[in-house]
PAMISE-192188 format. One record per residue (C-alpha): x, y, z. Coordinates in steps of 0.2 Angstrom, whole numbers, padded with zeros to 4 digits, always signed. Layout:
XYZ ...
This chain:
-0076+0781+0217 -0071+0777+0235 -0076+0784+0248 -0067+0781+0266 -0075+0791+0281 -0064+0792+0299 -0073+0797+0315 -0067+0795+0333 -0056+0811+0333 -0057+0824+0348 -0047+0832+0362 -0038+0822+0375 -0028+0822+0390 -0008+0814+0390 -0009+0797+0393 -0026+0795+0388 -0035+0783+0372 -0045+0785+0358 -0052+0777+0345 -0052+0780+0328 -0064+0772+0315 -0061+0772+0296 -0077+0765+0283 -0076+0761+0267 -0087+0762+0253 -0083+0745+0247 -0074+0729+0253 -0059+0734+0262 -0055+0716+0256 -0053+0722+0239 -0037+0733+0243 -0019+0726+0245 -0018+0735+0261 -0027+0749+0272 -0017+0763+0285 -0017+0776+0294 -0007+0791+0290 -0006+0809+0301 -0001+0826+0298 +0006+0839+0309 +0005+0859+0307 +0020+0861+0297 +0025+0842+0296 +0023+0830+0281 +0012+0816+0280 +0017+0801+0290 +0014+0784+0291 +0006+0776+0306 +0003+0760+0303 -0005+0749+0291 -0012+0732+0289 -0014+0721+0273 -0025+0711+0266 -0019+0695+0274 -0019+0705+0290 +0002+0708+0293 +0002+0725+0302 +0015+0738+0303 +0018+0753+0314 +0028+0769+0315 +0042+0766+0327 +0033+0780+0339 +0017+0772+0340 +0025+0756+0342 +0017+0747+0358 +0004+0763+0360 -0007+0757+0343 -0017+0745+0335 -0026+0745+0320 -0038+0732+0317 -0052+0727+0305 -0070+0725+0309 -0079+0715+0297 -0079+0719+0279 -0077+0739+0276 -0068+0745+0295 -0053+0748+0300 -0050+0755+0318 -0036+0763+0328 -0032+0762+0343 -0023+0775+0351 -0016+0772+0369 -0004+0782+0380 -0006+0798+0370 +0007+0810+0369 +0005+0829+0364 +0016+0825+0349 +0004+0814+0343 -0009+0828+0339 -0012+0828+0323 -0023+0829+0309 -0028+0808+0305 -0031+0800+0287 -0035+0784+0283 -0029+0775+0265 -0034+0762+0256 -0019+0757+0244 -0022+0746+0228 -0007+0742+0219 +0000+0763+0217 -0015+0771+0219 -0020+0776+0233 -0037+0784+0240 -0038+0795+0257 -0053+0801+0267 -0056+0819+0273 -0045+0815+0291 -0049+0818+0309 -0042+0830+0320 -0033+0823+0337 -0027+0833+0349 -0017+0827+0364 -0018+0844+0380 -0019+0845+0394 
């Protein structure tokens, strides 16, 4: 069973960073592509970016220019979060995708206050 374990989530100021880290049980080099997703209070599930496993990345257009996700060696995958905005708060997942299944960890809770 996979297992994927995010860390790094907290409480920060507007306009502040953080970095959120996702590991994996096994190779993150055995999925076609890893994310991270985020939920809201009263929201759906949504898309924040991914990267695959030849490294293309894609990002939400509201993170666009604030994110990065990244891999670090063979089962991490990071966030970072720049310029934070209070409608960033969120609850954050990572996923691990492998053809249509996907696998998600527990999440992260960030919140953006001041």
């Amino acid at each position: 069973q996979v297992q994927l374990v995010e860390s790094g989530g907290g409480l920060v100021q507007p306009g502040g960073s953080l970095r959120l880290s996702c590991v994996a049980s096994e190779s993150i080099f055995n999925f076609n592509a890893m994310g991270w997703y985020r939920q809201a209070p009263g929201k759906e599930r949504e898309l924040v970016a991914t990267i695959n496993v030849g490294g293309v990345t894609n990002y939400a257009d509201s993170v666009k220019g604030r994110f990065t996700i990244s891999r670090d060696g063979s089962t991490t995958v990071n966030l970072q979060m720049t310029g934070l905005k209070p409608e960033d708060t969120a609850v954050y997942y990572c996923n691990a995708r492998l053809l249509q299944r996907y696998y998600w960890g527990q999440g992260t809770q960030v919140t953006v206050s001041s």
